[in-house]
N, C-alpha and C positions, 0 to 999 in steps of 0.2 A: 240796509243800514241807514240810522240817520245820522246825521253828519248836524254838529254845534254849528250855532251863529257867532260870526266872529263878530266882533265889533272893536274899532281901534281907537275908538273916541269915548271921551268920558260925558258930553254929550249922550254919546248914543247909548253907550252901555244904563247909563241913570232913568233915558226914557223906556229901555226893557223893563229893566227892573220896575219901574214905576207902574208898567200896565200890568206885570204879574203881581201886583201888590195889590192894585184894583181890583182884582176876583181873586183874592183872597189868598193867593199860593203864599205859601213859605218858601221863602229862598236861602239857600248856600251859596257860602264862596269859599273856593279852594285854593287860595295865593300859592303860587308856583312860579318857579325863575325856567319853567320848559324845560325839555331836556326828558319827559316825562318817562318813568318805569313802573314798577310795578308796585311801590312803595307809594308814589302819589296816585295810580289809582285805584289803590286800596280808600282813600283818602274820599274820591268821587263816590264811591259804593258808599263808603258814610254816609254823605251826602245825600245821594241818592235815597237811603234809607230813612232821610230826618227832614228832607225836604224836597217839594214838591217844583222846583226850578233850581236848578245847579249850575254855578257859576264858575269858572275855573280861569282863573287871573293867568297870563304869562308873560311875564318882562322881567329880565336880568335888572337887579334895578343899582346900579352904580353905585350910590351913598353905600352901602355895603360890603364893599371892596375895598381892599387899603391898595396903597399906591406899588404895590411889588405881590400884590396879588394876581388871580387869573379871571379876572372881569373879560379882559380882551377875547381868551384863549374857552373862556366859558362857553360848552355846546348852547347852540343853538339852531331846535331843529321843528320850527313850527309845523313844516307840512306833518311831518313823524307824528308828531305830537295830535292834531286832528286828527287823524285817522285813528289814534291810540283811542281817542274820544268819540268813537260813534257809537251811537247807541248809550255811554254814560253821562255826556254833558248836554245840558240846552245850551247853551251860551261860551263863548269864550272870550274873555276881554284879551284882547293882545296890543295895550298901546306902544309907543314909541316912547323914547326917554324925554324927545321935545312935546308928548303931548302931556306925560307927567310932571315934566319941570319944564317950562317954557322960557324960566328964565334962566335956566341952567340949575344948580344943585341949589334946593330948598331952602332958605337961612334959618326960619323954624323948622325947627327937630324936635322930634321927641325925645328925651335920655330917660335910658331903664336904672340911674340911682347906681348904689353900690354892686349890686348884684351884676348888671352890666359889665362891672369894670375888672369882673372875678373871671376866669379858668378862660375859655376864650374871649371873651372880654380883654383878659389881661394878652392874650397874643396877638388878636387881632384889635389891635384899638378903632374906636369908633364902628364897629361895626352892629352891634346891636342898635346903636341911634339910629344907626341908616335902616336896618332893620324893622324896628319898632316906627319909623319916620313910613316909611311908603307902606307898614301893613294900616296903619291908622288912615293913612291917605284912601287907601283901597277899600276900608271899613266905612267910610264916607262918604265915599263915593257909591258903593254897590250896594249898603244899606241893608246888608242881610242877617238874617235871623240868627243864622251858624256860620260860624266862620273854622274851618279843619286844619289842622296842624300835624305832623307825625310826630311820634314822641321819641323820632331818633334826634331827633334838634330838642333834648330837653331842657336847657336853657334859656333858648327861644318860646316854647311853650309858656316857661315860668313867666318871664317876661311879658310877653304878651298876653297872660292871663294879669296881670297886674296891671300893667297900662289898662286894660279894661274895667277893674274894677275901680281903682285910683281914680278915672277919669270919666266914671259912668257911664260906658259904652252900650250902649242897647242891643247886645250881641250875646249870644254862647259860644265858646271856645270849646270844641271837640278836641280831644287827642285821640291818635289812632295808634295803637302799638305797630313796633318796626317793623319792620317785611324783610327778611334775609333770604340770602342765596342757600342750597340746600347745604355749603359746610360752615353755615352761622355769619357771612360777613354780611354787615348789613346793609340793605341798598343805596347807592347814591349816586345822583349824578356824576360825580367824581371819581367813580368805579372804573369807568372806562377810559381813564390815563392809565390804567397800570394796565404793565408789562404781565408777561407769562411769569417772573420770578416775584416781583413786586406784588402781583395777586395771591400768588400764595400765601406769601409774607403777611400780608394784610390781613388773614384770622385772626392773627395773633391779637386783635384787639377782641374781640367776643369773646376768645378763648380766655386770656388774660382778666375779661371782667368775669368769666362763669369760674376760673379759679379765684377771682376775691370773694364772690358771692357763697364760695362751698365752703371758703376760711372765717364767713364774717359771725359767725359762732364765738370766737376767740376774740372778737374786737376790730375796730378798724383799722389800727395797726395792723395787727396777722392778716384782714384781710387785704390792706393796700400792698402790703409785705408778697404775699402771695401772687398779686396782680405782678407786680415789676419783678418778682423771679421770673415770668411766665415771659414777661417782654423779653429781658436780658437774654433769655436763652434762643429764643426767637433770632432776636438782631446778631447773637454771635452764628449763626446756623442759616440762617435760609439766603445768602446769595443777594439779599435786596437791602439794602439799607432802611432799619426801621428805627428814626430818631422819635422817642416819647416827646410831647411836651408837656401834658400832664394826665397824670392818673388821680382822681382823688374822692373821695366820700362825703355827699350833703343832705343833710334833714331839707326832704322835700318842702317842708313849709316855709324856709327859709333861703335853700339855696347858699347855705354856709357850712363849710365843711363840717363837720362832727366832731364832736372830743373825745378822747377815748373812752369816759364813761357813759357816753350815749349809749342804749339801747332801743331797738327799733326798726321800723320800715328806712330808710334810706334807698339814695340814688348813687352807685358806684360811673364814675364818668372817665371814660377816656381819650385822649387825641394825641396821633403821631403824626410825621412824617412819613409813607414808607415808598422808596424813593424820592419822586419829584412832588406826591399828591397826597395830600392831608387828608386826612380822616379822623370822623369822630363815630365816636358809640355810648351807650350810656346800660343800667340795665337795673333794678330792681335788687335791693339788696335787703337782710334783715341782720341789722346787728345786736351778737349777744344772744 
């Protein structure tokens, strides 16, 4: 097997990059906070398939965390994580927080505008800046062709697909559809805080968006309607505490929820609490 080149300097990760750019390779990079599963490396095989040196970033990166978030309690499992990567990665950048912010946290940021400030945006504040803030950082530093995203964070995508364009990035943004467990939840590092009753519970979000999506014939109404039966019933029933903090429907090109006389492609989006550990999902919806 062979086993990536770590690199924990942006120094060094620039001069790899620089010599695979010399003879010609195409390169990917995979931004990742570790912790990796099967979801991010579906993400690597992208890559893999679109470029001929693959980069896979990992660093928890703080700006992205609010102040009663789980930054601290956030897995981190680098040895895991290589070995997860042999044979898919050439490279893996793993800096430290002092070699990305040396002076502590950044004072330029990037801000993703309204859309930022909507669904999580609106619960976790600032967390997109910090987001869109170190993926720019890592797009400038690593210089790659592709840069891979999962389209279970489709907010994040959206976002970053705009920061790109808004700001003439010399990059393509790949999205890779979500990678779920065999009863629909979809993966995430955050998977593995829940309990044996809390995991159950946790369907309830796929489940909940595949009932809007089989109502959204009738409108976004009937279909959000349909989503939040689906929770309600859930959170009285399964034993774990499953607090919603939003379900809701947005025209992909905009990232603003829908009216009800929209018809169309749409994005059905949800995020709960179910116990101690937050979860998101999102899923393809056609309204009307």
């Amino acid at each position: 097997m062979t086993e990536p080149r770590v690199v924990h300097t942006i120094a060094g990760i620039r001069d790899e990059v620089q010599h695979a750019r010399a003879r010609g390779a195409r390169v990917a990079l995979v931004p990742t906070m570790g912790a990796l599963h099967a979801g991010h490396l579906a993400l690597v095989r992208r890559a893999r398939e679109l470029a001929d040196v693959v980069v896979v970033s990992i660093f928890v990166n703080p700006l992205q965390f609010g102040p009663n978030e789980d930054f601290e309690r956030y897995p981190r499992t680098l040895d895991a994580d290589l070995t997860a990567l042999d044979d898919l990665a050439d490279l893996v950048f793993a800096p430290s927080a002092a070699e990305m912010y040396p002076s502590g946290p950044t004072q330029t940021r990037v801000t993703g505008g309204e859309v930022a400030e909507l669904l999580d945006g609106a619960s976790r504040p600032g967390h997109f800046d910090g987001m869109l803030t170190v993926v720019a950082k890592l797009l400038n530093i690593v210089q790659p062709h592709f840069a891979m995203f999962g389209q279970k964070d489709a907010q994040q995508v959206f976002l970053v697909r705009q920061m790109v364009t808004d700001l003439n990035l010399p990059v393509s943004i790949e999205a890779v559809e979500t990678v779920r467990e065999g009863d629909g939840l979809a993966l995430s590092s955050r998977n593995g805080f829940l309990d044996g009753q809390a995991r159950k519970a946790a369907v309830v979000l796929s489940v909940a968006l595949a009932d809007a999506a089989a109502a959204a014939h009738d409108g976004a109404s009937a279909a959000l309607a349909a989503g939040l039966e689906r929770v309600d019933a859930v959170s009285g029933a399964s034993g774990a505490t499953v607090k919603l903090d939003y379900l809701a429907i947005v025209d992909p090109q905009t990232f603003r929820s829908v009216a009800e006389a929209y018809r169309g492609p749409a994005i059905a989006l949800i995020a709960a609490r179910v116990g101690e550990t937050r979860l998101i999902d999102n899923a393809s919806v056609v309204i009307g």
